[in-house]
Structures are given as structure tokens and as C-alpha cells.
DRENSE-702477 format. One record per residue (C-alpha): chain; z, y, x; residue number from 1; residue in three letters. Coordinates in Angstrom, 2 decimals. Example, Ala and Ser with C-alpha at 12.3 -4.5 7.8 and 13.67 -1.06 7.14 Angstrom:
2
SITE  chain       pz       py       px  resi  resn
SITE      A     7.80    -4.50    12.30     1   ALA
SITE      A     7.14    -1.06    13.67     2   SER
This chain:
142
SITE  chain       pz       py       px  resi  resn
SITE      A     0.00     0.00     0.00     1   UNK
SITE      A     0.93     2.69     2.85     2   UNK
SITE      A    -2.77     1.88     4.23     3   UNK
SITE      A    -4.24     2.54     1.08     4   UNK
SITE      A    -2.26     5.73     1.09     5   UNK
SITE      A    -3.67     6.94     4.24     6   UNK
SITE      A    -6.75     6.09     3.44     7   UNK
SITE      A    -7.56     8.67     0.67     8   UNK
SITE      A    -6.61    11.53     2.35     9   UNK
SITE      A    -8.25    10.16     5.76    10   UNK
SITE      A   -11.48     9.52     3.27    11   UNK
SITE      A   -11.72    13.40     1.60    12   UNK
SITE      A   -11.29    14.96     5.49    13   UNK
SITE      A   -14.47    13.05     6.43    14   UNK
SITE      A   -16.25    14.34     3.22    15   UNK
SITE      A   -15.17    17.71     3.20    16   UNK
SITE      A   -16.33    18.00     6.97    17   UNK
SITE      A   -19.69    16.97     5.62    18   UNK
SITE      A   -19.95    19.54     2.80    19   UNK
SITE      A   -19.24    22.43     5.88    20   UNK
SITE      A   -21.98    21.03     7.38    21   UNK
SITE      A   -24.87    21.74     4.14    22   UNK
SITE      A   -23.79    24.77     3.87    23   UNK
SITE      A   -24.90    26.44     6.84    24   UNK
SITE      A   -27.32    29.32     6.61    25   UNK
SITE      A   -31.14    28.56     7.94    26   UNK
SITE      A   -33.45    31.21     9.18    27   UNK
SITE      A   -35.47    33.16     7.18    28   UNK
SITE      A   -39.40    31.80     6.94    29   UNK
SITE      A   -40.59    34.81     5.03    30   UNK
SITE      A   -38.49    37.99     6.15    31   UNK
SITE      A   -39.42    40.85     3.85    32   UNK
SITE      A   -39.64    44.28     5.87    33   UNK
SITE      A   -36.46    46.32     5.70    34   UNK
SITE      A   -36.47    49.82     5.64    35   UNK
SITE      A   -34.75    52.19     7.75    36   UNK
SITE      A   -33.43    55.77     7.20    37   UNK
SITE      A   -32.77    58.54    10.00    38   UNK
SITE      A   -30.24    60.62     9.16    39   UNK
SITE      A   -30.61    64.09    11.23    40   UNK
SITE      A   -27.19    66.77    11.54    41   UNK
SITE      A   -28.15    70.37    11.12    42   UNK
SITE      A   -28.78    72.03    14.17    43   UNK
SITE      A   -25.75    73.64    15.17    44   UNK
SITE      A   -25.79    77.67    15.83    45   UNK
SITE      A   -24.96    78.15    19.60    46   UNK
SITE      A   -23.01    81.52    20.37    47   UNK
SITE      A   -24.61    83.76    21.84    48   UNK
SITE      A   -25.16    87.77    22.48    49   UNK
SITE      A   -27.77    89.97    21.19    50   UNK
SITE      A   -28.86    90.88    24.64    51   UNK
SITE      A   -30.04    87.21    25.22    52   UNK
SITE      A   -32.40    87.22    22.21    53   UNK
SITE      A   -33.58    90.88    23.07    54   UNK
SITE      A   -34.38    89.57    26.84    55   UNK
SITE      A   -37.10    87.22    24.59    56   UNK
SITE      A   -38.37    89.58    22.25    57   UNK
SITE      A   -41.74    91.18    22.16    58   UNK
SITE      A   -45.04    90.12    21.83    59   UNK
SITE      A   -46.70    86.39    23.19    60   UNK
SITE      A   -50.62    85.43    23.49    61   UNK
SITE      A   -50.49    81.71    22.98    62   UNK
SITE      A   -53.33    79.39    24.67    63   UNK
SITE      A   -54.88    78.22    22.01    64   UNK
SITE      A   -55.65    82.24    21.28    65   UNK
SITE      A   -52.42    82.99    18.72    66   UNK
SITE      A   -50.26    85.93    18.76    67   UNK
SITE      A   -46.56    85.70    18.36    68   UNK
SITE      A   -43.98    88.27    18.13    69   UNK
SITE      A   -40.60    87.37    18.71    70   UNK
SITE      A   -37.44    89.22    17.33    71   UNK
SITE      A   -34.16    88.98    17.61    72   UNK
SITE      A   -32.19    87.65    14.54    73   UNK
SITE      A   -28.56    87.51    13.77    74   UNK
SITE      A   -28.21    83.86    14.99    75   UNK
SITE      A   -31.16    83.51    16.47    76   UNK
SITE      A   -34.61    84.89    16.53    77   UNK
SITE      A   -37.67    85.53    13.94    78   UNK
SITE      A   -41.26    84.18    15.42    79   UNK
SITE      A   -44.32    85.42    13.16    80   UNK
SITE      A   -47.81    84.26    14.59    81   UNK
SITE      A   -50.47    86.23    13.75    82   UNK
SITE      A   -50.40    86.95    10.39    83   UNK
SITE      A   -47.97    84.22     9.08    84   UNK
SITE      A   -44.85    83.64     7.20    85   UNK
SITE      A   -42.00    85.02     9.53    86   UNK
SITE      A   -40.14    81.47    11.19    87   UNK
SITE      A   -36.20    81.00    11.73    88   UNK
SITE      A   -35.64    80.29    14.83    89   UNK
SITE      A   -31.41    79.25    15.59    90   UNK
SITE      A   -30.25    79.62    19.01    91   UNK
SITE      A   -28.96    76.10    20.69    92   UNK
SITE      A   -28.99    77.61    23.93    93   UNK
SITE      A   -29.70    80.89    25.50    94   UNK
SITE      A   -33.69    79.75    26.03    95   UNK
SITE      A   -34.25    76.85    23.57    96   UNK
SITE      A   -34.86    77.86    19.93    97   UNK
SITE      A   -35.23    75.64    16.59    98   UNK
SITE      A   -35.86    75.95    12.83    99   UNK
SITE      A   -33.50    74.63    10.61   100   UNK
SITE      A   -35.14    71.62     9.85   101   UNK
SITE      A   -36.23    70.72    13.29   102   UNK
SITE      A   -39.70    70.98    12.85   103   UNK
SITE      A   -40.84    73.83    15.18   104   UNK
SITE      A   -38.56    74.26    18.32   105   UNK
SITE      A   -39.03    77.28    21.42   106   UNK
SITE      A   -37.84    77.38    25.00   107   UNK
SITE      A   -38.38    80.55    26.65   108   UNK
SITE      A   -38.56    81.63    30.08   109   UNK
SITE      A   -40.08    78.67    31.57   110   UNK
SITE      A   -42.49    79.29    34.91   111   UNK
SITE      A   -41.96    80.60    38.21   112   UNK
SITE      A   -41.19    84.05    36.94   113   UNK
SITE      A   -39.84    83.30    33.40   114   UNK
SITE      A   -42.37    85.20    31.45   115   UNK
SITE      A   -43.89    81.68    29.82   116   UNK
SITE      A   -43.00    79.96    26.59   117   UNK
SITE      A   -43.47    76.78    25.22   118   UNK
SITE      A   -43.54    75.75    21.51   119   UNK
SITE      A   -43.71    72.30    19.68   120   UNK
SITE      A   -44.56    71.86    15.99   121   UNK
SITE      A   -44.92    69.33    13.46   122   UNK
SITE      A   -48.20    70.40    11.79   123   UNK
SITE      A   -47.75    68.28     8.82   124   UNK
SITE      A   -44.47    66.12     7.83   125   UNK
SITE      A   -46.21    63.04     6.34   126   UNK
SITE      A   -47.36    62.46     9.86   127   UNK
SITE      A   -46.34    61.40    12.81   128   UNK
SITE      A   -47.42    64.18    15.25   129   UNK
SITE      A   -46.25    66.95    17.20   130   UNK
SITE      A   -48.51    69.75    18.70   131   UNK
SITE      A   -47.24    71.89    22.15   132   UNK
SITE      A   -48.38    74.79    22.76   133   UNK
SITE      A   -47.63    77.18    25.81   134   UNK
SITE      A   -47.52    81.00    25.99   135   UNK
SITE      A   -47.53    83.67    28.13   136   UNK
SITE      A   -45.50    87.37    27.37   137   UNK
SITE      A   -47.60    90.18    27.30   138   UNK
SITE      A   -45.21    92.05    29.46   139   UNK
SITE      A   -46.32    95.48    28.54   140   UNK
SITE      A   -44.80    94.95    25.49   141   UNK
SITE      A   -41.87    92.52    26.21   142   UNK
């Protein structure tokens, strides 16, 4: 009787050890694509004196034949190119400039003298392409 007694419980350990074992995960055969989401902070103002965005000001002939004047702006500075919507620029450092939603960014005085420019935009959102474009500062009127 005590065998029979050990026997049960030895009996259920062997089958519950087998259970564990169907009820492992395989891999997938057909993964379906997962999507992914970028999550991007608002640039964050960098503090800095009117005298910085004044050294940047004035007018810019851009090489692919654009004109851009450059103002300074209460936390930053206001680009207009040619004839254009004016575009927020915040300061993140005393040269490098960006719009709000990152999609046009500045960094001034670049060169051997510091009178160059150079600008990156995303022309259109839906795609995935940025266009740089250098400058130089008309310095008669910088």
C-alpha cells in the first residue's frame, strides 16, 4: 500500500513536467511588420544675449542664388529668404539655430573668417530628405 502511495504523486510529477514542456513558445513563421514611433523633445531655448544674435544679423546670398536676412529675435533669430514667410529660428547655442519643429536648422560663422553659413531643410515632411545649403554674409550689410 505505501508503494502505491508513492506512486501517484511520483506519477503526476512526471506528467506535469511533460505539460511544461508543450507549452513552450515557437518562433514566429510569418512575423507581421511592427511599427515604430519617434518621439522628438522640443528644442530647448539656450540663453543667450542679444549681442550674439546681432553679431549674425544682416543680409546672406545663399549658393544656390537665395537671399536671406537674418534678425535677431527675442529667443532667437527671424530668417526670411527672399520673399518668404519670415522662419523661427531658437538659439541652442551661440552659432547653431533651429525651428521649432526641427525641420530647418542654421549654424553661423563657419569658415576661416566666420562670415559663412550653413543651412539644412526638410523640403517636404512626407519624405525622407534633407537639402544643405551654404551661404556667404554680404558684409557690407552685416
Amino acid at each position: 500500500m505505501r508503494a502505491l502511495t508513492l506512486l501517484l504523486p511520483a506519477s503526476l510529477v512526471l506528467l506535469a513536467s511533460n505539460a511544461g514542456a508543450q507549452t513552450k513558445n515557437y518562433p514566429l513563421t510569418n512575423p507581421e511588420p511592427t511599427s515604430t514611433v519617434q518621439v522628438t523633445a522640443p528644442a530647448k531655448a539656450f540663453q543667450f544675449w542679444e549681442y550674439q544674435a546681432e553679431e549674425i544679423s544682416g543680409a546672406y546670398a545663399m549658393s544656390n542664388g537665395w537671399r536671406m536676412k537674418v534678425e535677431p529675435a527675442t529667443d532667437g533669430i527671424v530668417a526670411t529668404i527672399d520673399k518668404q514667410r519670415p522662419i523661427r529660428l531658437v538659439a541652442l547655442s551661440a552659432d547653431r539655430y533651429t525651428s521649432r519643429d526641427g525641420n530647418v536648422w542654421m549654424e553661423f560663422n563657419r569658415g576661416a573668417g566666420g562670415e559663412d553659413m550653413l543651412m539644412s531643410y526638410v523640403p517636404d515632411p512626407r519624405l525622407a530628405q534633407v537639402v544643405t545649403v551654404t551661404a556667404t554674409a554680404t558684409v557690407a550689410q552685416r
